[in-house]
C-alpha positions as CSV (number, residue, x, y, z in Angstrom):
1,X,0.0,0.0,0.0
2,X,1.2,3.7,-1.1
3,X,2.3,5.9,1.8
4,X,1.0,9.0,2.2
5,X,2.2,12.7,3.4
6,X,0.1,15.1,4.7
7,X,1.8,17.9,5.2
8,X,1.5,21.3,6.9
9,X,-1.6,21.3,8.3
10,X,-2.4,24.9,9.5
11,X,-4.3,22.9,12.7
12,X,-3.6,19.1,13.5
13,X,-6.5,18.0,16.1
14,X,-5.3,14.9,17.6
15,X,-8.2,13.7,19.7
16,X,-4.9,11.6,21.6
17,X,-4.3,11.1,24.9
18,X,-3.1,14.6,25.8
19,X,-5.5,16.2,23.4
20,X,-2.4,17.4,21.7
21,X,-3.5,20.4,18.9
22,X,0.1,21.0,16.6
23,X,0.3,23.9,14.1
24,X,1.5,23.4,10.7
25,X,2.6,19.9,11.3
26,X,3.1,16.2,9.2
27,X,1.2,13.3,9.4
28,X,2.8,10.7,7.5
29,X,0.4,7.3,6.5
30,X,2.2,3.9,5.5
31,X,-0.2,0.5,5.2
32,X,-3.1,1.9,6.6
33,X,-1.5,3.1,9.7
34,X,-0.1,6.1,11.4
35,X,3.7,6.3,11.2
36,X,4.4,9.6,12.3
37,X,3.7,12.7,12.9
38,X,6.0,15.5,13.0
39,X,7.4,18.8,11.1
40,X,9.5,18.9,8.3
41,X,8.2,14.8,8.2
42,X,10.8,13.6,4.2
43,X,8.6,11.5,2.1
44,X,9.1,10.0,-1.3
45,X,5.6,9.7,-2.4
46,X,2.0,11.0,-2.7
47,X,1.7,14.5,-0.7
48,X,-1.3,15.9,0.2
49,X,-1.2,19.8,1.1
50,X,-2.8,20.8,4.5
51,X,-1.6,24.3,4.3
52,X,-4.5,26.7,4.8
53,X,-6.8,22.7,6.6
54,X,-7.7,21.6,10.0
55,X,-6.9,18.0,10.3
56,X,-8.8,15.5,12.4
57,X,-9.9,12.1,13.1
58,X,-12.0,10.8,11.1
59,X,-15.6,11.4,12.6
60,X,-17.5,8.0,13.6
61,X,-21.0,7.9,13.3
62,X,-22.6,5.3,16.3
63,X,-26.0,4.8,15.0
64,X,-27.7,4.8,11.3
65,X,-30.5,3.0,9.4
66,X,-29.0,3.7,6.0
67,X,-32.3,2.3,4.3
68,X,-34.2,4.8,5.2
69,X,-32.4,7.6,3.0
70,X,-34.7,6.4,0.0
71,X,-38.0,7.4,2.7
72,X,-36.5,11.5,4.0
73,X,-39.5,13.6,4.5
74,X,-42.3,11.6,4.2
75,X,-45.6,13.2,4.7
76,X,-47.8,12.0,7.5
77,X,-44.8,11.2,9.5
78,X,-43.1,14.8,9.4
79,X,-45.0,16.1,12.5
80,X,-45.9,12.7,14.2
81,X,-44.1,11.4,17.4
82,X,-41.7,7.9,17.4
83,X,-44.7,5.3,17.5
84,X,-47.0,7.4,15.2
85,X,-43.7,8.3,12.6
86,X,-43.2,4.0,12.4
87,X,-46.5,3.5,11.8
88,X,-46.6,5.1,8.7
89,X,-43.4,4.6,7.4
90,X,-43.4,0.5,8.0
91,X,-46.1,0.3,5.0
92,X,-43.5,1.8,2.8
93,X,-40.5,-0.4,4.6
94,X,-42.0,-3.1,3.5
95,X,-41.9,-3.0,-0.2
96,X,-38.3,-2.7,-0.4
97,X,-35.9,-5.0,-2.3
98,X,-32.4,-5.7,-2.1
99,X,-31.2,-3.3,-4.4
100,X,-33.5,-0.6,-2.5
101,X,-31.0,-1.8,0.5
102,X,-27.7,-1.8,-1.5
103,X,-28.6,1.9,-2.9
104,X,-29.9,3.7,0.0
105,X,-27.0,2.2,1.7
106,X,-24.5,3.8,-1.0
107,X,-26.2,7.2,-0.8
108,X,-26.2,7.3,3.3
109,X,-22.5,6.7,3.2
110,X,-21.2,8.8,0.4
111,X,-23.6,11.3,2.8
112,X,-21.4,10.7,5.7
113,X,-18.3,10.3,4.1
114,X,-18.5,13.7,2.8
115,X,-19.6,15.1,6.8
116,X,-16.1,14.2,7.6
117,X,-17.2,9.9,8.3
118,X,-14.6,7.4,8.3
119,X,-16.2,4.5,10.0
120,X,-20.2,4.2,10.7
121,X,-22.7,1.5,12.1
122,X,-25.7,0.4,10.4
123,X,-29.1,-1.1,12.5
124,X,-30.7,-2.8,9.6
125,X,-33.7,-4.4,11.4
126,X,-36.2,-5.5,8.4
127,X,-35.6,-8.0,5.4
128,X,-38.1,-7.4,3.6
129,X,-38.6,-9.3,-0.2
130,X,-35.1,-11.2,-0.3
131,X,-33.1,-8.4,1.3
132,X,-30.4,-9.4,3.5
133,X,-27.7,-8.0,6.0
134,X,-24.5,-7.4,2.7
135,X,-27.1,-5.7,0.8
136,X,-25.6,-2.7,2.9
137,X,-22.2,-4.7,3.4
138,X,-21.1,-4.7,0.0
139,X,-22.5,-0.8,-0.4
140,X,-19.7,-0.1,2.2
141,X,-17.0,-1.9,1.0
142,X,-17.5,-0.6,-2.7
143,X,-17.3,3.3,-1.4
144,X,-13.9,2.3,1.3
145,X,-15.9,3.5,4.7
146,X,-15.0,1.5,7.5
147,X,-18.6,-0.3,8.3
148,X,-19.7,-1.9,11.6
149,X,-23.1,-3.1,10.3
150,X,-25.5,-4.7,12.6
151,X,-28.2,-7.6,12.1
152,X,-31.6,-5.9,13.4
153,X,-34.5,-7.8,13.8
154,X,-38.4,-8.0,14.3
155,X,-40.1,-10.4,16.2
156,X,-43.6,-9.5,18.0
157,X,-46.0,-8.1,15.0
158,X,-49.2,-6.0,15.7
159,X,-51.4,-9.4,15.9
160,X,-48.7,-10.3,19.0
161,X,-49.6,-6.6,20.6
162,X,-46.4,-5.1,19.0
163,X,-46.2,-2.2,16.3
164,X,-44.8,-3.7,14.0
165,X,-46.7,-5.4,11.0
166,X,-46.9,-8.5,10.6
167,X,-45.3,-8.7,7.0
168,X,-41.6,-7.1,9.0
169,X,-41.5,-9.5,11.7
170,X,-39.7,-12.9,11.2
171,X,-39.2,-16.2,13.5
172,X,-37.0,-16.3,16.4
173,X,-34.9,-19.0,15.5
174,X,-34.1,-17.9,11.5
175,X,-33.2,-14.2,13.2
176,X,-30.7,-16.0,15.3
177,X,-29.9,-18.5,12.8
178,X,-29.1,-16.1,10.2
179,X,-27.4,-13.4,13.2
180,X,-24.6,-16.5,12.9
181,X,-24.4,-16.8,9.1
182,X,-23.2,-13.1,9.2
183,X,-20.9,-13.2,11.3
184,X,-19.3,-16.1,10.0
185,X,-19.1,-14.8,6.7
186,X,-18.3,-11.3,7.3
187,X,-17.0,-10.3,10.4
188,X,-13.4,-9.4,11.3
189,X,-12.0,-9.2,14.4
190,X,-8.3,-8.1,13.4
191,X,-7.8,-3.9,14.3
192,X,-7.7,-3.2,10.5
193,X,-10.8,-4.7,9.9
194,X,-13.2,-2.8,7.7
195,X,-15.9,-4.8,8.6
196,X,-17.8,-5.8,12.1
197,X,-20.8,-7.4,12.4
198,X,-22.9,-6.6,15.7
199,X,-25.9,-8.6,17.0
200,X,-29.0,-5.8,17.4
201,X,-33.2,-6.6,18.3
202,X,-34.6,-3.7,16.9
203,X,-36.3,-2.2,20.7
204,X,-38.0,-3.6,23.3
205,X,-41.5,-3.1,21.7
206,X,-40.9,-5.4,18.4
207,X,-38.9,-8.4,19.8
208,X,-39.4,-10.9,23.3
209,X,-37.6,-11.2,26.2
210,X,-36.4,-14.5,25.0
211,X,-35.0,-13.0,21.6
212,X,-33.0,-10.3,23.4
213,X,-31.9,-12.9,26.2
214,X,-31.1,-15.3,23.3
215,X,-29.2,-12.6,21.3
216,X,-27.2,-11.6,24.0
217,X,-25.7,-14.7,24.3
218,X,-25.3,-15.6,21.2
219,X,-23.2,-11.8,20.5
220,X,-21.0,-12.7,23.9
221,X,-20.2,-16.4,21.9
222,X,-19.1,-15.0,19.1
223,X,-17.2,-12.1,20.9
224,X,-19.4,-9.8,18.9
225,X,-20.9,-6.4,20.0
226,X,-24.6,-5.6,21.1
227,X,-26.6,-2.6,19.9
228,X,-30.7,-1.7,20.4
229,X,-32.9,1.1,20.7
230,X,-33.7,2.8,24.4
231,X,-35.3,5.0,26.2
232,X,-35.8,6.9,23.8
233,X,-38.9,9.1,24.5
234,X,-41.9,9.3,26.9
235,X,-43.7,6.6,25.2
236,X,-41.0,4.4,25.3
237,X,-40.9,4.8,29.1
238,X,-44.5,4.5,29.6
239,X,-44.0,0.8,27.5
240,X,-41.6,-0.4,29.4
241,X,-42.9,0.0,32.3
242,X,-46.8,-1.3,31.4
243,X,-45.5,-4.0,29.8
244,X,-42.0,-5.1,31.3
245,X,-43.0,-3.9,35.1
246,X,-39.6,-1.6,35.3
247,X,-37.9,1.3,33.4
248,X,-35.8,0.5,30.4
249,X,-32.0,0.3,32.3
250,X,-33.6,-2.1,34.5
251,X,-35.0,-4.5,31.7
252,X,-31.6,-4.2,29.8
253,X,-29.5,-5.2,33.2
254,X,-31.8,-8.1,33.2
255,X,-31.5,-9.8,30.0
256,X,-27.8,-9.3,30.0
257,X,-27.8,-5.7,27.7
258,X,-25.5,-3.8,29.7
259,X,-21.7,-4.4,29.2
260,X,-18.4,-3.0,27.2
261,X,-19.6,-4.9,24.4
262,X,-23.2,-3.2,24.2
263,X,-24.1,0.0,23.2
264,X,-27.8,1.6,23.2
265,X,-28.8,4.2,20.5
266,X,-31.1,7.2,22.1
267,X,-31.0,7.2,26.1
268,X,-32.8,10.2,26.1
269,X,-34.9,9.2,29.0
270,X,-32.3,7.8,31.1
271,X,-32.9,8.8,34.9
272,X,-29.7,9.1,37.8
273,X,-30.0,5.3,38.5
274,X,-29.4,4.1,35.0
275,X,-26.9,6.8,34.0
276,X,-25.3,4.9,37.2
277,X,-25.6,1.4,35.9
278,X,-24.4,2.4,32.2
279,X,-20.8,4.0,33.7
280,X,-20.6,1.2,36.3
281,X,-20.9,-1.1,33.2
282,X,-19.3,0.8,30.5
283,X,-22.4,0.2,28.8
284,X,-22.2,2.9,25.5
285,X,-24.5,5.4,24.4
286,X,-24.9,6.4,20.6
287,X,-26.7,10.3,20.7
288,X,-28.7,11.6,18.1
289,X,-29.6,14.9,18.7
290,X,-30.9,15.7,15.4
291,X,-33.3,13.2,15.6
292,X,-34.5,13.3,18.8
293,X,-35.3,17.4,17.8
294,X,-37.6,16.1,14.7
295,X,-39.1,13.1,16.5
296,X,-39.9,15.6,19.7
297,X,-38.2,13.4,22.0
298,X,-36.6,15.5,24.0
299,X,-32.5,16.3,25.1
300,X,-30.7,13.2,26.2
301,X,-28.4,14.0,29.5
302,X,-24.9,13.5,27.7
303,X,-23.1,16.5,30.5
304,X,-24.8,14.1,33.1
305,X,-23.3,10.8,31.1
306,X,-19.9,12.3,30.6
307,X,-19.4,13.0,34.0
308,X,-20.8,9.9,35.5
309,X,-18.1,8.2,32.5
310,X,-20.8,6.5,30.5
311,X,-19.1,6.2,27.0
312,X,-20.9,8.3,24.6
313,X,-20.7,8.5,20.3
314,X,-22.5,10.6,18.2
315,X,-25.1,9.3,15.8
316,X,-27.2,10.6,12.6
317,X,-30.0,8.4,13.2
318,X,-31.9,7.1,10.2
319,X,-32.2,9.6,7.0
320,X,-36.0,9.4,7.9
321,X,-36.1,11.0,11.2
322,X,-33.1,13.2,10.9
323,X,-33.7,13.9,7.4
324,X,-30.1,14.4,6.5
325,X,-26.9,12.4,7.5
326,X,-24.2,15.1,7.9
327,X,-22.0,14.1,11.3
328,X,-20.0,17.1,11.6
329,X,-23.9,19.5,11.6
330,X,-24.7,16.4,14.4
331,X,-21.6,17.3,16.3
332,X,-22.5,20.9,16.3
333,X,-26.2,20.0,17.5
334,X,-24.9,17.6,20.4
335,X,-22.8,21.3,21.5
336,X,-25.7,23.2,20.9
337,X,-28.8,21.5,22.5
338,X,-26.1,20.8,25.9
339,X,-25.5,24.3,26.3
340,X,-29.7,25.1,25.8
341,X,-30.2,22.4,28.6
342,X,-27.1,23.0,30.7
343,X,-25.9,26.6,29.9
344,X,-23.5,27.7,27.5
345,X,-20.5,26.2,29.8
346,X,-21.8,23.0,29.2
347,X,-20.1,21.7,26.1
348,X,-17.3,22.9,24.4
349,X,-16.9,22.5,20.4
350,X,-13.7,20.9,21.1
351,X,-16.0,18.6,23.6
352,X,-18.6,17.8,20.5
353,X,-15.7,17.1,18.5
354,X,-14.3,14.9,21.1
355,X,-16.9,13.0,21.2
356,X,-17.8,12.6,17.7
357,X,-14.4,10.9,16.6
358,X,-12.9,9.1,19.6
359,X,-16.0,9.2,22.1
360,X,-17.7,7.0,18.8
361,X,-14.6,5.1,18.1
362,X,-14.4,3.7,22.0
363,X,-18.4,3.2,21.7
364,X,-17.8,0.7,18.6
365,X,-15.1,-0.9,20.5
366,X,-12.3,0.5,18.4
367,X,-9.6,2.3,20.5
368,X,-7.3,2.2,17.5
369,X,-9.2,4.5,15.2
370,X,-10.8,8.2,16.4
371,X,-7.8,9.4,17.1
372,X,-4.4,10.9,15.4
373,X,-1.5,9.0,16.9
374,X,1.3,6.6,15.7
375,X,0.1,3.6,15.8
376,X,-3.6,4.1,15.1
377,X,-5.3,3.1,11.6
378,X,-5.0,6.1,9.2
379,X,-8.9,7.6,9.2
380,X,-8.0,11.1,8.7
381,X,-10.6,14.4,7.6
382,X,-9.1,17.5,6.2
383,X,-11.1,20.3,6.5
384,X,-10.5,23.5,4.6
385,X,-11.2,26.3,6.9
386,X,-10.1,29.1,3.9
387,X,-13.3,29.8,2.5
388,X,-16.6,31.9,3.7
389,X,-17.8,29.6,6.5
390,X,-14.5,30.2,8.4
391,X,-13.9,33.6,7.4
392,X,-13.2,35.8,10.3
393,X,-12.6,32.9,12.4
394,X,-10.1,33.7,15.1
395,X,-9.6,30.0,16.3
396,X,-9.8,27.7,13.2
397,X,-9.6,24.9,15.6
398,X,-12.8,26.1,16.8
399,X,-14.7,23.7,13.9
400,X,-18.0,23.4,14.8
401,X,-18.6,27.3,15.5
402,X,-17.3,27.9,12.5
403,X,-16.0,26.3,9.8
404,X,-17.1,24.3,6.7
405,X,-19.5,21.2,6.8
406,X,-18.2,19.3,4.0
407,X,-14.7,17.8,4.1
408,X,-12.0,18.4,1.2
409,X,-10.3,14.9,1.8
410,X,-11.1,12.0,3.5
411,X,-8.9,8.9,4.1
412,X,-9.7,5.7,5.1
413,X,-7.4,3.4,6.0
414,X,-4.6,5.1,3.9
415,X,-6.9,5.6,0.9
416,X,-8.7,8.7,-0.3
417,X,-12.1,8.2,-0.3
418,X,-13.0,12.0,-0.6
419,X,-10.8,14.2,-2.6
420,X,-11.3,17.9,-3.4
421,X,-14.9,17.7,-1.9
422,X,-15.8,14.5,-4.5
423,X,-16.3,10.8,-3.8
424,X,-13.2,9.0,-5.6
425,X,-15.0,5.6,-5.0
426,X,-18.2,6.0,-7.1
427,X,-20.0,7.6,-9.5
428,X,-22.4,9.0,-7.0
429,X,-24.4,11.9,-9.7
430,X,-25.6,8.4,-11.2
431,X,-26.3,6.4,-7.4
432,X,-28.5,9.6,-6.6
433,X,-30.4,9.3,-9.4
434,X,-31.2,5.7,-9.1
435,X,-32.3,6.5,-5.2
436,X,-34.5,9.6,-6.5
437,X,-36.1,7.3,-9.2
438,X,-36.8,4.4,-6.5
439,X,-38.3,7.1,-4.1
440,X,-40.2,8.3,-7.3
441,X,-41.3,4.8,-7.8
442,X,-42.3,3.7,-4.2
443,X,-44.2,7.0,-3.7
444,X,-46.4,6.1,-6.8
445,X,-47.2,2.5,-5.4
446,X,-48.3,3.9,-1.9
């Protein structure tokens, strides 16, 4: 693999241990890894030019369901709460195919790719018509993001008393059954691994106790992580605790979902005790503020997380309740709606930053990426901060006050994904327009 020079960055965020921020400095790439990092760094080969850039981590997006960039905007669920907002999107969910997977999939990563994303989750939780989980796999690997997709599931329909249709739910045993197929075919455990596969039960409302008990076990087996939906707004509370008898943190605990190798998407709902529970367990948290806003759930408690050392990432959310899937505008929102709760001490953009590259990278169980040290895998953004959004800007650094929302390069494991503000990987003028003539097409049907 070609090495690569980066060189002179005007502002080199490291997200490493000290936090170290170095002006007009080197990072130098060699097999996908971080060789060093310097001034003045001699190099042979390809040189990108940093003058005039902030340079950061790669940003790591916790939590996405990538299918639902084919459903933004829907009408009748643009003003409707999280139960309502399913219920009439599921309809639609349901007539997708596995090319509707594979090219939603393509358009919500070249989305995030260009927001500064090097590595994102996926929670694909409905299989609809012959899709499967490397519809989205195979998306990922053709455009070069590192991919830690998870196999969702469905259990308990609307004729069980769930909310789910009938037509999205499948069988206990094929969910498990095939939960094992995929990560026997496509998950690697070695710290360049571009792929992960996670074990995930959609919520609490769609699957039994039996599934998540089952799945649980099954994930810890194959030394696999763990990911669901909770507590994610006032309904979701009230549910849990008509149907389960307890709040959400205390039906996680006891089916085995709290742990290193778990992480829940939302917690907006979270009370003291389970903030508690989730540091004492290093159980992770994937925030989506954006969607939480749209979806009226609320602010989650991340300044109360932080400080209790709960592990918290940053995530878009599906394109469907966000709409968009821009990480670095998600960073900015996590600062924003903190300070709106807390006051405007409350989270720093270096903080939101922090979080959003790091914070994500720990939450997905990947200390080697999120970060800008020797030794870590080469997931680098570079962000041009000459231009009108960063004009006038007395700290650069300062990203997510002010400072552009698209990257100018993106490198993934030593290879440019995004150069000069373009996918390299894919022809993506001609991916969008197959999406926009599937969401022409699936509109018509309904």
């Amino acid at each position: 693999m070609t090495a690569i020079l980066i060189r002179g960055a005007a502002h080199l965020l490291t997200m490493d241990d000290a936090r170290r921020e170095l002006t007009g400095a080197d990072v130098l790439t060699r097999d996908g890894v971080i060789a060093e990092i310097g001034h003045d760094l001699s190099h042979d080969g390809p040189v990108i030019d940093a003058s005039g850039c902030v340079v950061t981590p790669g940003l790591v997006n916790t939590h996405h369901h990538l299918y639902q960039s084919l459903t933004r905007a829907v009408p009748g669920g643009q003003d409707a709460l999280l139960f309502g907002w399913l219920q009439t999107l599921y309809p639609i969910w349901a007539q997708f195919t596995p090319e509707h997977m594979f090219t939603s999939a393509q358009v919500g990563l070249a989305e995030l790719a260009l927001s500064g994303c090097t590595m994102s989750s996926d929670h694909l939780y409905l299989f609809p018509n012959g899709a499967r989980l490397e519809d989205t796999i195979h998306a990922a690997a053709e455009l070069g993001i590192r991919f830690h997709p998870t196999r969702g599931a469905m259990s308990i329909g609307q004729s069980a008393g769930g909310l789910p249709p009938d037509v999205l739910v499948e069988d206990e045993t094929a969910i498990l059954e095939d939960c094992i197929r995929v990560i026997d075919a496509f998950h690697d455990p070695k710290p360049d691994a571009m792929c992960r596969v996670g074990v995930a039960p959609c919520s609490p409302f769609s699957v039994s106790r039996d599934l998540m008990r089952d799945a649980a076990l099954l994930a810890r087996d194959k030394k696999v992580m763990m990911h669901t939906h909770l507590a994610e707004n006032d309904e979701d509370i009230a549910y849990s605790l008509e149907t389960f008898g307890c709040r959400p943190g205390q039906y996680a605990q006891e089916l085995g979902w709290v742990g290193r190798d778990v992480w829940h998407a939302h917690c907006v709902k979270l009370d003291p005790s389970e903030i508690a529970l989730f540091a004492e367990t290093g159980t992770g948290v994937a925030h989506c503020p954006c969607s939480n806003c749209r979806l009226g759930s609320g602010i989650a408690p991340v300044t109360s997380m932080r400080a209790a050392g709960v592990p918290v990432g940053l995530g878009v959310d599906g394109s469907a309740s966000n709409d968009a899937g821009n990480l670095v505008l998600e960073a900015r929102q996590a600062m924003l709606l903190q300070r709106v709760a807390q006051g405007a001490e409350a989270m720093s953009a270096r903080t939101a930053l922090e979080i959003a590259t790091r914070g994500g990278a720990d939450v997905l169980g990947r200390p080697e990426c999120g970060r800008i040290a020797v030794g870590c895998r080469a997931d680098i953004a570079i962000w041009d901060v000459s231009g009108v959004t960063a004009a006038g800007s007395w700290d650069p650094a300062a990203l997510l006050l002010a400072g552009p929302t698209t990257v100018r390069d993106l490198i993934v494991e030593g290879r440019a994904v995004v150069r000069d503000g373009q996918i390299t990987t894919l022809n993506l003028s001609s991916v969008v327009a197959r999406q926009n003539r599937m969401a022409r097409a699936l509109r018509e049907a309904m």
